[in-house]
SEKOL-602628 format. One record per residue: x, y, z of N, C-alpha, C in turn; residue in three letters. Coordinates in steps of 0.001 Angstrom, whole numbers, padded with zeros to 6 digits, always signed. Atoms other than C-alpha are relative to their C-alpha. Example, Ala and Ser with C-alpha at 12.3 -4.5 7.8 and 13.67 -1.06 7.14 Angstrom:
2
+000890-001190+000000+012300-004500+007800+000900+001200+000000ala/-000820-001190-000060+013670-001060+007140-000770+001090+000730ser/
***
This chain:
332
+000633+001258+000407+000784+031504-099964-001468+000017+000388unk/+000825-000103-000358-002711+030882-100232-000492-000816+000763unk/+000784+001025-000734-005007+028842-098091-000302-000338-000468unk/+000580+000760+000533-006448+025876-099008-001253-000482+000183unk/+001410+000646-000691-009213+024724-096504+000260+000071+001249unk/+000909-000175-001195-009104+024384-093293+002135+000177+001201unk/-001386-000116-000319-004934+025193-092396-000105+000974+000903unk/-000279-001348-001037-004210+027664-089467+000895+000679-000357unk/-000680-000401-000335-000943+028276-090446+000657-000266-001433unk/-000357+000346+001300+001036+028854-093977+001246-001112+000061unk/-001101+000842-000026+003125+025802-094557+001565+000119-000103unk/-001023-000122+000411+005996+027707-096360+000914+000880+001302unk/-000823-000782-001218+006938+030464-093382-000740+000285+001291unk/+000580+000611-001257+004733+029043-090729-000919+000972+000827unk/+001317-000915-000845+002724+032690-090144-001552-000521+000043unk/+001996+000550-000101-001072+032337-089233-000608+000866-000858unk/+001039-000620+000979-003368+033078-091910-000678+000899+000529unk/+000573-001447-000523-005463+036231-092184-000684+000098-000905unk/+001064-000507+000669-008403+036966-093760+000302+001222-000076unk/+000277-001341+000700-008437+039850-095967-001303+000159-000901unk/+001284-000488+000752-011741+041416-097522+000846+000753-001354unk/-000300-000300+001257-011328+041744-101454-000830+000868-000418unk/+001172-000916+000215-014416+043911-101560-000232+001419+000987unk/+000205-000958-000866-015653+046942-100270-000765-000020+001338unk/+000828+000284-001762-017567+047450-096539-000864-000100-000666unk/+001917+000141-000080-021248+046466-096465-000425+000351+001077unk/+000736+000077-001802-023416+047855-093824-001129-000880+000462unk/+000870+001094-000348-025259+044943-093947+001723-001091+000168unk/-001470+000733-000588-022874+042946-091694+000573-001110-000817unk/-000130+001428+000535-023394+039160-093081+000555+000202-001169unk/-000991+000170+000982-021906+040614-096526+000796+000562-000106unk/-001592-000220-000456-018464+041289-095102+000771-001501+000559unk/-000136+001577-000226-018535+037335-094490-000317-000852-000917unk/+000407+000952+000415-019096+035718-097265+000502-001172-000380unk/-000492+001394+000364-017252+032326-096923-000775-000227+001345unk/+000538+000358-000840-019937+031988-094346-001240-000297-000693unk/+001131+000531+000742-022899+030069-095904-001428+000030+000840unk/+001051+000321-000616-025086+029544-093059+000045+000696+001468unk/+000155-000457-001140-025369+031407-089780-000334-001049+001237unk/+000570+000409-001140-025171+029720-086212-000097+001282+001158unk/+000577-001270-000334-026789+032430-084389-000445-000492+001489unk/+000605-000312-001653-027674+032754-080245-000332+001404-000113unk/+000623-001560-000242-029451+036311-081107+001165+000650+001112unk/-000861-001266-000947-026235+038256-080389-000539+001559-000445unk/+001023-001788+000101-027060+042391-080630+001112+000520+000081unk/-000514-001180+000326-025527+045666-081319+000380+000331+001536unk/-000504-000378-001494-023514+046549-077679-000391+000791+000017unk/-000195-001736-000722-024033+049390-075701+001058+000888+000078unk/-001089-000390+000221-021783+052157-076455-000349+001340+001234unk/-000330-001123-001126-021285+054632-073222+000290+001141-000068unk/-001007-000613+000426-019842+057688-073834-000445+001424+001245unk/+000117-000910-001084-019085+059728-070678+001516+000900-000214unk/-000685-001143+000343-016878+062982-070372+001663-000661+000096unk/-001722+000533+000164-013317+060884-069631-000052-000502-000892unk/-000814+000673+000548-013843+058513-071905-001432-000728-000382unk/+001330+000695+000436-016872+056091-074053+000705-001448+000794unk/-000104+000815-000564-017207+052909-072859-000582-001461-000941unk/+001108+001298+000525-018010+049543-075065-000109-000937+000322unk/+000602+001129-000894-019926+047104-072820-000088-001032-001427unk/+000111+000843+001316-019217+044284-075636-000398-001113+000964unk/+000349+001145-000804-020046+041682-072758-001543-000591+000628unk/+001520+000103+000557-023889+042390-073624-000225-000880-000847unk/+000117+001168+001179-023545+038876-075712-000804-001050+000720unk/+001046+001387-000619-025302+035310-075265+000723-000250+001159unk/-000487+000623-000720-022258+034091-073316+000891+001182+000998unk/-000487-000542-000920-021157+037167-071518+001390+000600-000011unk/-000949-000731+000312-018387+038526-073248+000199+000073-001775unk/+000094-000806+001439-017020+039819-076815+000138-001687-001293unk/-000681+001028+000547-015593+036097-077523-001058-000456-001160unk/+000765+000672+000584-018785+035307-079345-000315+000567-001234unk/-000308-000670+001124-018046+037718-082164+000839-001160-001009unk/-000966+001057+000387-015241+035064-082858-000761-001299-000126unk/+000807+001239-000103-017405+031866-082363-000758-000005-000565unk/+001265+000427+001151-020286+032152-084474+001028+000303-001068unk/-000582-000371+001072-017850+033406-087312+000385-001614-000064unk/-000966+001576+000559-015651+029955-086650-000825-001009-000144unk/+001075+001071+000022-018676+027783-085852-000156+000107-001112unk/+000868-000072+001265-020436+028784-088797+000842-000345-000974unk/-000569+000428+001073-017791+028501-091006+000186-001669+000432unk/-000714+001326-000305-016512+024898-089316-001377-001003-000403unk/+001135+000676-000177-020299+023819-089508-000375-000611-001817unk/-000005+000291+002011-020275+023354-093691+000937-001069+000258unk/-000876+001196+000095-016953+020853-092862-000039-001277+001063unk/+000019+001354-001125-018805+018396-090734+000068-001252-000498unk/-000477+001905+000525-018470+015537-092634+001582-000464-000263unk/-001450+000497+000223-014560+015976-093142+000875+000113+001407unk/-000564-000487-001258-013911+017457-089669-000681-000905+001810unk/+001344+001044-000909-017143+014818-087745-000390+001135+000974unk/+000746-000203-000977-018631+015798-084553+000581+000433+001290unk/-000815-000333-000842-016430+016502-082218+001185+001222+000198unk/-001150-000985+000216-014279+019396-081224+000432+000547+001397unk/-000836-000201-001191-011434+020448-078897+000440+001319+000207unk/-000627-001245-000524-010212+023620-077221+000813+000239+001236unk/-000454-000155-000855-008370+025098-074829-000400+001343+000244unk/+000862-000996-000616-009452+028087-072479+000401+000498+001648unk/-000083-000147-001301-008976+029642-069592-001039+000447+000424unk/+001659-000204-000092-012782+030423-069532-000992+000476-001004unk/+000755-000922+000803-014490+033415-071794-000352-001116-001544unk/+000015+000805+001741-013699+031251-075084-000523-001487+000134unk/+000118+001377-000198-014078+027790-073589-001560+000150-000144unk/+001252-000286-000409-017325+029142-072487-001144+000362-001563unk/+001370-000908+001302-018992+030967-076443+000369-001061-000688unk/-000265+001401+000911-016729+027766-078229-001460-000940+000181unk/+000848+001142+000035-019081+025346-076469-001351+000109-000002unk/+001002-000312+000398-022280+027486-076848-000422-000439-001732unk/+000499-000245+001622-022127+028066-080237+000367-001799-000812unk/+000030+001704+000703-020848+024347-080929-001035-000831+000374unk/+001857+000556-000505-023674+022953-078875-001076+000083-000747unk/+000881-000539+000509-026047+024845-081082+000227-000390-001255unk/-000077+000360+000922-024707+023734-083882+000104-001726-000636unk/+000084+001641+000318-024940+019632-083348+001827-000330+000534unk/-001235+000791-000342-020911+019781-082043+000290-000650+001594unk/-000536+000627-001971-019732+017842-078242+001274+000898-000279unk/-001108-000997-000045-016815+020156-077275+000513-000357+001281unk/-001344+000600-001086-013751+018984-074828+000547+001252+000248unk/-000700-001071-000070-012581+021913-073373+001348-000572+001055unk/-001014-000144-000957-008827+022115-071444+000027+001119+000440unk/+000036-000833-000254-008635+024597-069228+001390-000009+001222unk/-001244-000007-000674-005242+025523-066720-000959-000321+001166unk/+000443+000329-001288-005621+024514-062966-000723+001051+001155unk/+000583-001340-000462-006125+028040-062122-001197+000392+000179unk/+001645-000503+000377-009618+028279-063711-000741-000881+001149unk/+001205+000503-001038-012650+028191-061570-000611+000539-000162unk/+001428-000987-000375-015706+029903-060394-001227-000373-000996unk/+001424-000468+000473-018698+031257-062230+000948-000391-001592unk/-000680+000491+001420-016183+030632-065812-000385-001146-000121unk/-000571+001000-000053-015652+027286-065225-001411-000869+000015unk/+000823-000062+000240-019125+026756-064717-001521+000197-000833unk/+000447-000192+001327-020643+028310-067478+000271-000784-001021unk/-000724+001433+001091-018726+025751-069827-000408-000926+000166unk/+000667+001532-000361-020007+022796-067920-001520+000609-000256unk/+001046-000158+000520-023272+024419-068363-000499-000370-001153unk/+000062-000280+001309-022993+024931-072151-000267-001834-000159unk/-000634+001439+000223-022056+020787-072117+000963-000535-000291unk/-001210+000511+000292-018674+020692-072390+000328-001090+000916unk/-000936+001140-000925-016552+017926-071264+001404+000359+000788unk/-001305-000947-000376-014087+019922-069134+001400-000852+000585unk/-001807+001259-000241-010091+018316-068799+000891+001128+001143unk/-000375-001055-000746-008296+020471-066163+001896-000518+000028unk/-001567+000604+000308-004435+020265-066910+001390+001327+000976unk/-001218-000504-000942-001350+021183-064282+001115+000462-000909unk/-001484-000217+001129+001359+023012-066211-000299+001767-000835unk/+000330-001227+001099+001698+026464-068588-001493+000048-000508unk/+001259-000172+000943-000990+027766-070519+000438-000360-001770unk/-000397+000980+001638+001132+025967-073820-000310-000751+000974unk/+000569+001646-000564+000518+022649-071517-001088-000295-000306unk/+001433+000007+000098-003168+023457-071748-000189-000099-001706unk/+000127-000198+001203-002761+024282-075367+000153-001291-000837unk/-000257+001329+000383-001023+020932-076136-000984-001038-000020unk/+000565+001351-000635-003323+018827-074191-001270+000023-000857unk/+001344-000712+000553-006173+020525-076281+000099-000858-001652unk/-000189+000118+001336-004521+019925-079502+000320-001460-000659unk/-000359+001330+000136-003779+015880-078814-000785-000862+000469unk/+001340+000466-000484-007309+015212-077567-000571-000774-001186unk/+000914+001134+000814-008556+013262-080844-000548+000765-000691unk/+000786-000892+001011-011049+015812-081682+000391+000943-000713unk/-000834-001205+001581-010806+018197-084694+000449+001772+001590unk/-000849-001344-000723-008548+021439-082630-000955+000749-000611unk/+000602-000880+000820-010421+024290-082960+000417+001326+000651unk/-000587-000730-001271-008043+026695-080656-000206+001306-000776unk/-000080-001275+000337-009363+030355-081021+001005+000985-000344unk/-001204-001338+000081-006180+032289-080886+000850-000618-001154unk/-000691+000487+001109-005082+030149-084145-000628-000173-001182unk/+001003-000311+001065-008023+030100-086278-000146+001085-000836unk/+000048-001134+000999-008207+032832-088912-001673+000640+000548unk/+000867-000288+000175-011815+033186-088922-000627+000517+001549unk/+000437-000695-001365-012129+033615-084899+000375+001482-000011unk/+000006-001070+000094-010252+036589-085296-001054+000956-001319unk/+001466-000466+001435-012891+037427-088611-000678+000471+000568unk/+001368-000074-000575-015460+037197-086726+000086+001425+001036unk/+000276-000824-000756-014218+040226-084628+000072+000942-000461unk/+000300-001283+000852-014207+042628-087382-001141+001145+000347unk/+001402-000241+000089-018026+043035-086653+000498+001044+001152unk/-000174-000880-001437-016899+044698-083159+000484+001604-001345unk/-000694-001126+001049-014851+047581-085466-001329+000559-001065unk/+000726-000514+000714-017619+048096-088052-001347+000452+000772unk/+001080-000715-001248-020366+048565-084768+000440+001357+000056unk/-000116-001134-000780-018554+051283-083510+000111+000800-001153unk/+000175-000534+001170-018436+052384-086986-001435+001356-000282unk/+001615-000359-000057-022144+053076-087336-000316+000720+001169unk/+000136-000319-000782-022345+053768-083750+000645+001296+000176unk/-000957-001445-000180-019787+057013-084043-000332+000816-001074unk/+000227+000045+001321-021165+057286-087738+001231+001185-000390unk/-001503+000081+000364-017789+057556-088739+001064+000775+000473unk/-001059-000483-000842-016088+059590-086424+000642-000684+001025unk/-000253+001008-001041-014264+057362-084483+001204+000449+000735unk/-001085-000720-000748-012035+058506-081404+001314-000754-000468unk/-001028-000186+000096-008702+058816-081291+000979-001288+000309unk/-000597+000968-001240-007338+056227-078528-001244-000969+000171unk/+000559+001081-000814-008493+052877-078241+000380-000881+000746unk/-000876+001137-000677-008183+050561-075266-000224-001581+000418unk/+000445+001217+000478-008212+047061-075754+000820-001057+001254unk/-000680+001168-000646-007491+044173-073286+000728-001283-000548unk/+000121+000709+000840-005414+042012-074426+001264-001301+000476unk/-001089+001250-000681-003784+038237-073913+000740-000591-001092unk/-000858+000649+000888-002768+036216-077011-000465+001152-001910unk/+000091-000848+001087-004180+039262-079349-001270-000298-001164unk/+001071-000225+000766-007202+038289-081115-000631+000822-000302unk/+000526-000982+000002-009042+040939-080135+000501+001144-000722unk/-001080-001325+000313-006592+043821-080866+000108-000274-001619unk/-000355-000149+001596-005828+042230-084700-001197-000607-000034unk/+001191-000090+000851-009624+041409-085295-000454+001442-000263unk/+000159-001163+000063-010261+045014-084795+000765+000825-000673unk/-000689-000364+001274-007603+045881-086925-000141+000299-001375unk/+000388+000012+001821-008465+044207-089813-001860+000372-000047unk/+001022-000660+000469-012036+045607-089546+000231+001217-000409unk/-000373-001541+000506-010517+049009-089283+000762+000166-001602unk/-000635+000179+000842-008416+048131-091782-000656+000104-001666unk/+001420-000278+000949-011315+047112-094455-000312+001513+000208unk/+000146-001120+000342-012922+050262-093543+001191+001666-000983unk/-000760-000814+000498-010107+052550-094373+000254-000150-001315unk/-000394-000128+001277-009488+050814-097659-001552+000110-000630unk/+001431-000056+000366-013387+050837-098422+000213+001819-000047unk/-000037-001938-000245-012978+055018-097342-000913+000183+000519unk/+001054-000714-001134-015168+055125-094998+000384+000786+001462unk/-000829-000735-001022-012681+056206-092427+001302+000203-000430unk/-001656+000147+000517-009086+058387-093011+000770-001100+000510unk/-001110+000687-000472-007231+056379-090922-000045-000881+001326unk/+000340+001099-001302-006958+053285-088235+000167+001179+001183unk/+000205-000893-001004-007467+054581-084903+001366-000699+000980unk/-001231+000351-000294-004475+054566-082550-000454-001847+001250unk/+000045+000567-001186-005054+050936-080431+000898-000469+000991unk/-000929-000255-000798-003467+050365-077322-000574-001372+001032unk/+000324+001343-000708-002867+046892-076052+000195+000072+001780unk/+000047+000122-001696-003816+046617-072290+000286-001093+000947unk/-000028+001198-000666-002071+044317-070042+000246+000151+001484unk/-000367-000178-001295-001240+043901-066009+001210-000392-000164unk/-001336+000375-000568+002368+044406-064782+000363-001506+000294unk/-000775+001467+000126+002565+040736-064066-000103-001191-000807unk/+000179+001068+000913+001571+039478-067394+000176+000748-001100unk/-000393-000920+000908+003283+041668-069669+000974-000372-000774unk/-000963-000039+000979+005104+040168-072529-000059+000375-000802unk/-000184-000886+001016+003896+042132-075101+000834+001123+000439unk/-001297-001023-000168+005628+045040-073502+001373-000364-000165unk/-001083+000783+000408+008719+042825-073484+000316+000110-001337unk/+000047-000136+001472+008365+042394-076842+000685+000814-000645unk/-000404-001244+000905+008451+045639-078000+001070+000887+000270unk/-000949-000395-000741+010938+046861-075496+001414-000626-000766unk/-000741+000632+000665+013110+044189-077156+000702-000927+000899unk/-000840+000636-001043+013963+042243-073898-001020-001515+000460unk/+000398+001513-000424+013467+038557-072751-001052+000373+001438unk/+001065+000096-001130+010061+038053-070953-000001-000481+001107unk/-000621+001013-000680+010534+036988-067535-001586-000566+000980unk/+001430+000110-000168+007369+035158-066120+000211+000681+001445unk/+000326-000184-001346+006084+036317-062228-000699-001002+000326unk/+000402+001268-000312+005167+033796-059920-001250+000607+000994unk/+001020-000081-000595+002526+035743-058624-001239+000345-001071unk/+001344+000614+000831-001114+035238-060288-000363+001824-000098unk/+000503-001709+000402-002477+039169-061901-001557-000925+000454unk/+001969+000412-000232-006483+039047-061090-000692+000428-001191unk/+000399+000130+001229-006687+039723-064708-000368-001081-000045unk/-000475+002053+000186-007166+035603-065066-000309-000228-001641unk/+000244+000446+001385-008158+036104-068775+001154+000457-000581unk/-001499-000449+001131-004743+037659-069997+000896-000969+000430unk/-001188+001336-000535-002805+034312-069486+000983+000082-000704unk/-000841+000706+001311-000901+033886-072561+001641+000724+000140unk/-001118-000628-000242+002810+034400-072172+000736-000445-001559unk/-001111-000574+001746+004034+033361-075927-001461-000741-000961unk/+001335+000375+001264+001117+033976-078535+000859-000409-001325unk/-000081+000909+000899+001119+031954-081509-000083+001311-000870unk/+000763-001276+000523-000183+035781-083001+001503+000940+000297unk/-000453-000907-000819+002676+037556-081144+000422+001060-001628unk/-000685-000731+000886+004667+038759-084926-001423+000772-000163unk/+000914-001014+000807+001377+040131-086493-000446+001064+001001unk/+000666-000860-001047+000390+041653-083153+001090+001131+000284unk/-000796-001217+000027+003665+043859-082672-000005+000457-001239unk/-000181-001224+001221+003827+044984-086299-001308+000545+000034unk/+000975-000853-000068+000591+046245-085930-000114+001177+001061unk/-000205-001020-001159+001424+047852-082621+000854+001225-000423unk/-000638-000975+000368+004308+049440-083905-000183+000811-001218unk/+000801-001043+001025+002348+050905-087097-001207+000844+000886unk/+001632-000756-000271-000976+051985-085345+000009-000241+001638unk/+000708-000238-000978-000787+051833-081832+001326+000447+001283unk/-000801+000593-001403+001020+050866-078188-000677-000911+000534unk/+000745+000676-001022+000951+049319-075287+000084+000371+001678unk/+000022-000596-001752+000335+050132-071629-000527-001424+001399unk/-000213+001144-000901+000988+047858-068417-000818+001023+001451unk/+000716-000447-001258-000984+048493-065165+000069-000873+001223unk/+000119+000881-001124-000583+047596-061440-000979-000879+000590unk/+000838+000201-000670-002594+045399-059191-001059+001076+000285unk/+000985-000952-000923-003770+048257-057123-000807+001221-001020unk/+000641-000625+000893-004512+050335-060295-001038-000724-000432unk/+001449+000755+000666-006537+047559-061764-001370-000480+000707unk/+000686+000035-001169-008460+047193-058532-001083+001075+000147unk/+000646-000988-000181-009218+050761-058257-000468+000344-001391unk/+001030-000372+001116-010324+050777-061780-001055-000238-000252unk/+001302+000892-000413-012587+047985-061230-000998+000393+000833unk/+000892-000693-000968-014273+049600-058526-000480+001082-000271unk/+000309-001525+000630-014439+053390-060023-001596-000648-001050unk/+001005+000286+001528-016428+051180-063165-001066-000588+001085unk/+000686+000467-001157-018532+049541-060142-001132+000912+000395unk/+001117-000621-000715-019325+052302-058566-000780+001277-001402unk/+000473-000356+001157-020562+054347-061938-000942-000847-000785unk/+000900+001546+000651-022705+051029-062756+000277-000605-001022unk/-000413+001285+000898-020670+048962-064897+000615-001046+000727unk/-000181+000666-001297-020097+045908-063473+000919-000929-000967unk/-000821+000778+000710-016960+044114-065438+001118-000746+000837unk/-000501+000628-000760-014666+041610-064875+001757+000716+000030unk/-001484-000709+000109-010797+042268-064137+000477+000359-001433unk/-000444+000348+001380-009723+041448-067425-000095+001109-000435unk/+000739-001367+000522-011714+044164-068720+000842+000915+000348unk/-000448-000976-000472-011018+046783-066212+001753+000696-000051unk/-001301-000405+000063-007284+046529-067164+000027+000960-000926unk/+000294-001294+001196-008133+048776-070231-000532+000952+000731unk/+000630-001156-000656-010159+051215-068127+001453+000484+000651unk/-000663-000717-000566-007173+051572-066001+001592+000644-001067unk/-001029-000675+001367-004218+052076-069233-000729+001819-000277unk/+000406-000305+000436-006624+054244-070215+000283+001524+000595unk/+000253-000962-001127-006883+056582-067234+002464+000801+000391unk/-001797-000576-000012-002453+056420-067387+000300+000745-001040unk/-000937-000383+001192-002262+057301-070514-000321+001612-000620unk/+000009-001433+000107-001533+061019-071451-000185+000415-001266unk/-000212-000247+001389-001968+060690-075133-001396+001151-000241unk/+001345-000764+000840-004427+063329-077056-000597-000253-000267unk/+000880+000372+000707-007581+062725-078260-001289-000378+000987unk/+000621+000750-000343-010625+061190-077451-000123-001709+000761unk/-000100+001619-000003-010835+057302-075564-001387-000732+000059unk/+000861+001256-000231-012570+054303-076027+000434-000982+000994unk/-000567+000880-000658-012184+051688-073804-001181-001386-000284unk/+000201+001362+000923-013180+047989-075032-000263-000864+001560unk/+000473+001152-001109-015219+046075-072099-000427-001052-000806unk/+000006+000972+000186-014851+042578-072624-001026-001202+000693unk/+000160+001616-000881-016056+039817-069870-001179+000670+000856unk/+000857-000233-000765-019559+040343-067567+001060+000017+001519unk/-000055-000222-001543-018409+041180-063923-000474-001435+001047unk/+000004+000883-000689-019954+038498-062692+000323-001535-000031unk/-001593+000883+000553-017163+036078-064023+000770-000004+000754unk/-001147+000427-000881-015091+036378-061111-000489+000924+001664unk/+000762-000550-001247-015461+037535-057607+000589+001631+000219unk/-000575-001204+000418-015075+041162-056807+000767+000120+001363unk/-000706+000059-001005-012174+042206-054141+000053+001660+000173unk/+000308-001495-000800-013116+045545-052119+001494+000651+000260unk/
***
């Protein structure tokens, strides 16, 4: 079924819409977007791409707001910014920081007030950044669906990233960078952090475009990265009931224990990729290895560095830095 306007989700069998490109790649980015009329722009830039003898490295957290989320946010802004007279002035989210944080940039910039919910958990230098931007921050006791709810019954038009079509759109651009940046050789193994899956199926469907454009044989293998105590995609695919842990991962951006994304995100796993789970003390000592080598990322991140370093597969790796380092505190 097609979309109509402004739906997250198809009415008839309730999957989340997906932008597909009917045209071929452009290496002029903006026309691989064109249900985007007008650009809201914070001068984001071309990342830094690393590439040392284990493994390249893409610092994507070289953005306005300090991580990749803002690939996703100018795509949704910009598009949401044409439906202000049916959608008004106001808009709601939920967050456990990174997104709360580029949502209320890029809505700020564009004339929107933005209500963020965020779990009880969130704090620090995140939590901060959002009140910066001008959000109106709601802090809600309960799941990360509690947060989601409270987000979605706030009044203002919902604008929840991990349900939007076009947030994940917007992360195509990441996929067609490294494009140019590898000029078209693109490794083997990629490793992607990942919580309710945006990331992992925006990068998809860029790869995806490319391959049917022919600019590359074939998607590259990606490989969803999570911590041992927030691992229900592995569940998932394993085929066994998720069971939560009551102790907190220092990931704090991989919250999500049942994505709204989860179907499209395993059939894509099980065509083109995996997934790999990592300890505390691994994700610790990954964090620190990237530290002391001068990258300075946050956990979240470093959970891909450390998959990365387990995993015995062939080929070349990428590994997909997400969140600035100085997003959370660092633990020696």
């Amino acid at each position: 079924m097609e979309r109509k306007e402004l739906e997250t989700t198809c009415s008839r069998c309730g999957s989340p819409f997906r932008i597909h490109p009917d045209f071929t790649y452009r290496d002029r980015v903006s026309e691989n977007f064109p249900y985007i009329k007008k650009e809201v722009t914070l001068g984001e830039c071309v990342t830094p791409l690393l590439i040392r003898d284990e493994a390249a490295f893409k610092l994507d957290y070289f953005q306005p707001t300090y991580s990749y989320k803002d690939r996703g946010s100018k795509a949704l802004i910009s598009f949401l910014a044409a439906y202000r007279k049916k959608i008004g002035t106001a808009l709601s989210e939920d967050s456990s920081g990174n997104a709360g944080a580029s949502i209320t940039a890029y809505g700020s910039a564009a004339g929107f007030t933005v209500n963020v919910y965020v779990p009880d958990s969130a704090g620090g230098p995140k939590l901060d950044l959002i009140r910066a931007y001008g959000a109106r921050v709601s802090v809600i006791s309960g799941s990360r669906e509690d947060v989601r709810t409270a987000a979605m019954n706030d009044g203002a038009f919902y604008v929840g990233h991990s349900v939007f079509p076009e947030f994940r759109d917007g992360i195509r651009t990441l996929s067609y960078e490294l494009f140019l940046q590898y000029n078209g050789k693109l490794p083997e193994n990629i490793y992607i952090p990942t919580s309710a899956g945006t990331l992992l199926i925006g990068m998809y469907e860029g790869f995806r475009h490319l391959t049917e454009s022919g600019e590359i044989p074939r998607i590259p293998r990606l490989i969803a990265c999570q911590p041992d105590l927030m691992s229900p995609i592995r569940s998932a695919l394993e085929g066994k009931p998720y069971v939560s842990s009551e102790k907190k991962s220092l990931a704090d951006a991989l919250v999500t224990e049942r994505s709204p994304l989860l179907v499209p995100l395993l059939d894509i796993l099980r065509k083109h990729g995996a997934t790999i789970t990592v300890s505390e003390e691994e994700l610790m000592q990954a964090r620190q290895k990237l530290a002391h080598s001068g990258i300075f990322t946050e956990y979240s991140s470093a959970v891909a560095y450390a998959a990365s370093i387990k995993d015995k597969n062939p080929g070349k790796k990428l590994v997909i830095l997400t969140g600035n380092g100085l997003k959370n505190s660092f633990h020696r």
